[in-house]
Structure formats: structure tokens, C-alpha cells
C-alpha positions as CSV (number, residue, x, y, z in Angstrom):
1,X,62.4,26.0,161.8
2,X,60.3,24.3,159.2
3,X,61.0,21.9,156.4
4,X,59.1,22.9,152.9
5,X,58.5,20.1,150.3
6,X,56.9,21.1,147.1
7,X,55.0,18.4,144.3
8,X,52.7,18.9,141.9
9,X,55.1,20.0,139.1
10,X,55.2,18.6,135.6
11,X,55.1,18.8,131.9
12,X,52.0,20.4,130.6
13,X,50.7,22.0,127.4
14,X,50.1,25.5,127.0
15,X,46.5,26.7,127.8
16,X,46.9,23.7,130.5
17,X,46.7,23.5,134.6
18,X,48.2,22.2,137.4
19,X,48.3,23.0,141.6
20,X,51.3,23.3,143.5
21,X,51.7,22.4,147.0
22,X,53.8,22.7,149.6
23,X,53.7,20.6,152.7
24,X,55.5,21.8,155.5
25,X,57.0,19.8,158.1
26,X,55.6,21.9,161.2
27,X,52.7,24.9,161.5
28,X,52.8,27.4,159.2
29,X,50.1,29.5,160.5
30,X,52.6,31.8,161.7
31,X,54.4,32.1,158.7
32,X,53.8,34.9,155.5
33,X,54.1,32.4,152.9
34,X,55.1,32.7,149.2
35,X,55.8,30.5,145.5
36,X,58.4,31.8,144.0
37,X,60.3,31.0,140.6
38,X,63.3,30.7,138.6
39,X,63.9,30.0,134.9
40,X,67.4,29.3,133.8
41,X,69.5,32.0,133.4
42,X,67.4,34.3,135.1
43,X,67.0,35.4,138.9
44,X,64.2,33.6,140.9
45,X,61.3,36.5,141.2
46,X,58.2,35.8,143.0
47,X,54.9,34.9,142.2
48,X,52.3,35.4,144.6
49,X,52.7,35.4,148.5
50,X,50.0,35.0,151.0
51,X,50.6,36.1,154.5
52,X,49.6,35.1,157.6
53,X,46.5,36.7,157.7
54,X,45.6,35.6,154.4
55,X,45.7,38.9,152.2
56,X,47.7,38.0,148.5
57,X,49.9,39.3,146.4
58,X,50.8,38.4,142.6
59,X,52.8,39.1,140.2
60,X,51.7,41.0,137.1
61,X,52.6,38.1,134.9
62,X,50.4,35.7,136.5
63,X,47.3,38.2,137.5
64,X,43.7,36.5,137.2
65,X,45.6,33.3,136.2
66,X,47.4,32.2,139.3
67,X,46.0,31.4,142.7
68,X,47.9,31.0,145.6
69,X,45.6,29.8,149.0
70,X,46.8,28.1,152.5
71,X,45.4,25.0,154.5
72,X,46.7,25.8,158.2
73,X,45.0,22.5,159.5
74,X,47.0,20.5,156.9
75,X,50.0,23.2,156.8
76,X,50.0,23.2,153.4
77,X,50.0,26.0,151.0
78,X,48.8,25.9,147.0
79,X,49.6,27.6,143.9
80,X,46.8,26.7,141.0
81,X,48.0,27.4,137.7
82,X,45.5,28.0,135.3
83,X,46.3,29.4,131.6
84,X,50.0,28.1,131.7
85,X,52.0,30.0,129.0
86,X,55.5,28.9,128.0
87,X,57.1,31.2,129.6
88,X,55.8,30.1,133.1
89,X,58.2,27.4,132.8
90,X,60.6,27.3,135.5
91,X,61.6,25.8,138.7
92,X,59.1,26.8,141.4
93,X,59.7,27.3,144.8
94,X,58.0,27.1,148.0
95,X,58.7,30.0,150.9
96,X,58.0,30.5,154.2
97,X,59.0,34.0,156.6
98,X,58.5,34.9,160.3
99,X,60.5,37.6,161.9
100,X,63.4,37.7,159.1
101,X,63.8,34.0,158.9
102,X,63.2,32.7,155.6
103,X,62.8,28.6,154.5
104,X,62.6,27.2,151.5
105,X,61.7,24.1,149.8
106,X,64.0,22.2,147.2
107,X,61.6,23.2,143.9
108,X,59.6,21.5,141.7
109,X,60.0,21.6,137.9
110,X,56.9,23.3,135.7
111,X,57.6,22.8,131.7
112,X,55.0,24.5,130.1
113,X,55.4,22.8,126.0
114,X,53.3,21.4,123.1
């Protein structure tokens, strides 16, 4: 089992950056991980996964804008935001899966405002 805790969330305006990232409390190495997010009212979707291997994913929202990248020695994985739009804003989540287990981290909140 491993613990997830996301930071780097915040209020920025549009055209704006920030980086995610999820510490974990044990190795992730063997663990596909992933950011996902949720905006209110709507169902939490992911963004961009990495697995274990390192080979990504995105979603097409967030193509050539987002990138997601893992630390193994630090067991920490990232999510740079670059472009932010408004309607990135949501509640972003931190995931890790091995063998049809799934963890997840308690969120961080992205506003993305003028």
C-alpha cells in the first residue's frame, strides 16, 4: 500500500504555470502512475498517466501543454502545467496502480482566473 500527497496547486491566471507533485509515502517504481481531475459537477477524467516503464499518455485537452514525468529515487511524480486555460480548473488528483490496486491522494485545488 502507498500513501499519495499531492501540493503545488493554486490560483493562477490564464496563460500561467504551475507543477504538481505527488510524494508518495513508499516506492512507486512499481507502480503505473497517473493525475487525474475533477471539476464540480462533472466526473473526474484523467489527464496524463505515466507507467512504470515510463511511456505517457494525455488527454487531448491538455496535448503539448501538460507534462507529466516521475522521480523513482525521490518517489515523486509531476504534472507541469503550462498554458493553463480556465477550464483546467479543477481538483487534481494523484494515482497510483499495480495489479488492480488503485491509490489515491486527497487532491489539490487548481483555479485557473484573471
Amino acid at each position: 500500500q502507498v500513501q499519495l500527497v499531492e501540493s503545488g496547486g493554486g490560483l493562477v491566471q490564464p496563460g500561467g504555470s504551475l507543477r504538481l507533485s505527488c510524494s508518495a509515502s513508499g516506492r512507486i517504481s512499481i507502480y503505473d502512475m497517473g493525475w487525474y481531475r475533477q471539476a464540480p459537477g462533472q466526473q473526474r477524467e484523467l489527464v496524463a498517466s505515466i507507467t512504470r516503464g515510463g511511456s505517457t499518455n494525455y488527454a487531448d485537452s491538455v496535448k503539448g501543454r501538460f507534462t507529466i514525468s516521475r522521480d523513482n529515487a525521490k518517489n515523486t511524480v509531476y504534472l507541469q502545467m503550462n498554458s493553463l486555460k480556465p477550464e483546467d480548473t479543477a481538483v487534481y488528483y494523484c494515482n497510483a496502480g499495480f495489479l488492480g490496486s488503485a491509490y489515491w491522494g486527497q487532491g489539490t485545488q487548481v483555479t485557473v482566473s484573471s
